[in-house]
C-alpha positions, -999 to +999 in steps of 0.1 A: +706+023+692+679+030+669+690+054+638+674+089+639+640+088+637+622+117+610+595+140+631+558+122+630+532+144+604+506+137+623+493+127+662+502+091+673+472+067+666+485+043+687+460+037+716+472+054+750+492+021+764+507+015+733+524+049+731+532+051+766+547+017+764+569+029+736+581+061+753+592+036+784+610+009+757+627+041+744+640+050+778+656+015+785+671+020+756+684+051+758+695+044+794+720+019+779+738+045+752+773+047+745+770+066+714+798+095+732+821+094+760+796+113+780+779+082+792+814+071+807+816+101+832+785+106+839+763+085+871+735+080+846+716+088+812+686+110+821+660+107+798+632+130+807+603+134+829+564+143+825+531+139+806+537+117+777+510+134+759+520+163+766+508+191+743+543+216+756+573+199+759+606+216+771+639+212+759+670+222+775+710+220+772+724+187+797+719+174+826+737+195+855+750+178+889+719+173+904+700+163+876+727+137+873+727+131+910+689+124+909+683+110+874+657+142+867+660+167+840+659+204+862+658+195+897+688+226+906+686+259+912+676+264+867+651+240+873+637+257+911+631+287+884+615+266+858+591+254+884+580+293+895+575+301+854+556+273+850+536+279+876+537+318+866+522+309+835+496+288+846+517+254+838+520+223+860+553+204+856+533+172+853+513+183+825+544+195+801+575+172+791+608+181+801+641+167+787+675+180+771+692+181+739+722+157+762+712+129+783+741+129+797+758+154+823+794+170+808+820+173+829+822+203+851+785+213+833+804+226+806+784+228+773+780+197+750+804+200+720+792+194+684+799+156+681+782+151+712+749+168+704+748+151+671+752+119+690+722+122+709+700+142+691+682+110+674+677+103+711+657+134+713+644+138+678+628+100+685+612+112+720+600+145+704+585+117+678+569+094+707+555+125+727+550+146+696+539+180+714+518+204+699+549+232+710+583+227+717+602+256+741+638+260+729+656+267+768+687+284+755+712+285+726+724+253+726+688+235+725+679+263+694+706+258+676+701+216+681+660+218+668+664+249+648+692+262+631+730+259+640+740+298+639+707+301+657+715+332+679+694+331+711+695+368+724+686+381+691+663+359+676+643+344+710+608+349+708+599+342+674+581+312+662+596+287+643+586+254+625+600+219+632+578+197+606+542+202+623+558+211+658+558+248+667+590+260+684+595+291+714+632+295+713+637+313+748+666+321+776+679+293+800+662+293+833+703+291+844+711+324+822+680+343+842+700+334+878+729+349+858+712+381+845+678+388+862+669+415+836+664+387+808+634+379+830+611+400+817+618+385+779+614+347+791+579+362+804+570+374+769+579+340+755+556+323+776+527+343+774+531+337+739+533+302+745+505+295+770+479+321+744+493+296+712+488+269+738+452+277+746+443+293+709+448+259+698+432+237+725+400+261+722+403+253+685+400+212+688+375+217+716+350+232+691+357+206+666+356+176+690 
């Protein structure tokens, strides 16, 4: 595999086939990773799914049984949830970028462990590159602490803004810890609001100038 990849300073000038080209040669390559033992009890590597010019792009923890099953990053009953906050927020799933800090589902959906993350995180860190979103949404700890900081703390810290090179980051709850604990509903709500006003603050912006 391709060493880790630093985050791009500036949009892609490569003309539209070109870039979506390379996003689809990264994905047959990343679809034939061994870089942990994930790959070896997992059905498949799932890379990703959605606009690959996307201006939000999502980031969860791993891929969970159906997401393995399928070969689609948040296809369960986390991803169902996704879907309505999305849609909630005035979203479409096709127009944002969804993937997670694991290609690769862990066994029994536990959390990825350190060496594992930091074996596929140039994975990620080379899509993020190739896609290179305006925003990146941080879904859960184990995605903040990846793009962020490693002692990042999700329930106290969620809902500030952070910077990842030029990328601005949302770290927010799981979709799977709001099925958990409905009250943390209400705080994903407030992230996204945030996200969607940055989101259109910023669109509005490059409309006047273009």
């Amino acid at each position: 595999m391709a060493e880790q990849c630093p985050f791009s300073s500036g949009h892609n000038s490569s003309a539209d086939g070109d870039h979506e080209a390379s996003l689809e040669t990264w994905r047959r390559l990343c679809l034939t990773c061994r870089r942990c033992l994930l790959r070896e009890g997992a059905r498949g590597v799932v890379f990703g799914e959605g606009n690959p010019h996307a201006a939000i792009m999502f980031v969860g923890e791993g891929p969970g049984g159906d997401e393995d099953k399928l070969g689609r990053p948040f296809v369960g009953a986390a991803g169902q949830l996704l879907n309505r906050i999305l849609t909630a927020a005035g979203l479409a799933r096709e127009d944002v970028y969804i993937a997670n800090v694991v290609k690769c589902r862990p066994p029994g959906n536990r959390q990825p462990q350190r060496e594992e993350i930091a074996a596929c995180l140039p994975l990620l860190q080379r899509q993020i590159f190739l896609i290179d979103p305006l925003i990146i949404v941080c879904l859960g700890a184990v995605a903040a602490q990846a793009l962020i900081r490693p002692d990042f703390a999700i329930t106290k810290e969620r809902g500030c803004w952070h910077e990842l090179g030029k990328h601005l980051v949302m770290p927010t709850f799981h979709p799977a810890a709001l099925l958990r604990d409905p009250h943390k509903k209400k705080a994903v709500w407030e992230d996204m609001q945030q996200v969607v006003k940055l989101h259109n603050q910023i669109s509005g912006e490059s409309g006047e100038e273009g």
